[in-house]
Steps between C-alpha positions, in 0.01 A plus 500: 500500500904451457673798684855371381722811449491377121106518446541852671740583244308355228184664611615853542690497146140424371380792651762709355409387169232726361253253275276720410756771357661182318193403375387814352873595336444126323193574381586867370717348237190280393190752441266223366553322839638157574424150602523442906706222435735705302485773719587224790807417342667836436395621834669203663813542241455898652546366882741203414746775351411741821542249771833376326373184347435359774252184592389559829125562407336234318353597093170355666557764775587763274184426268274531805655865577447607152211336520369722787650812376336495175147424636581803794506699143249528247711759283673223399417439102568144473426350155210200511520239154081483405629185373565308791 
């Protein structure tokens, strides 16, 4: 694991950035639900514009936290195509 004083940094403005609570005031606008993939991107848009559009975590990276977040909570209603 890196320990640089930058990965600090990057690690604890993750923390401070609630994905849960940005997840659910995206989805509030969308009562049907949404697409994960669409729900990716706004979240990351979310964080880009709260970390100061910065790249220091990797969209891969950032996928993987949503990712995690999303299957942490079920509440989530996320919109599934029956055609694919």
């Amino acid at each position: 694991m890196d320990s640089s004083p930058s990965n600090i940094e990057n690690q604890e403005k993750s923390i401070k950035f609630n994905w849960c609570a940005a997840c659910e005031e995206i989805l509030q606008n969308f009562p049907t639900g949404l697409r994960e993939k669409t729900l990716r991107k706004k979240v990351i848009e979310k964080y880009r514009t709260f970390d100061g559009n910065s790249n220091t975590i990797s969209d891969s990276k950032l996928k993987t936290i949503i990712r995690e977040e999303l299957s942490k909570n079920s509440n989530f209603f996320l919109y599934i195509d029956p055609s694919k």
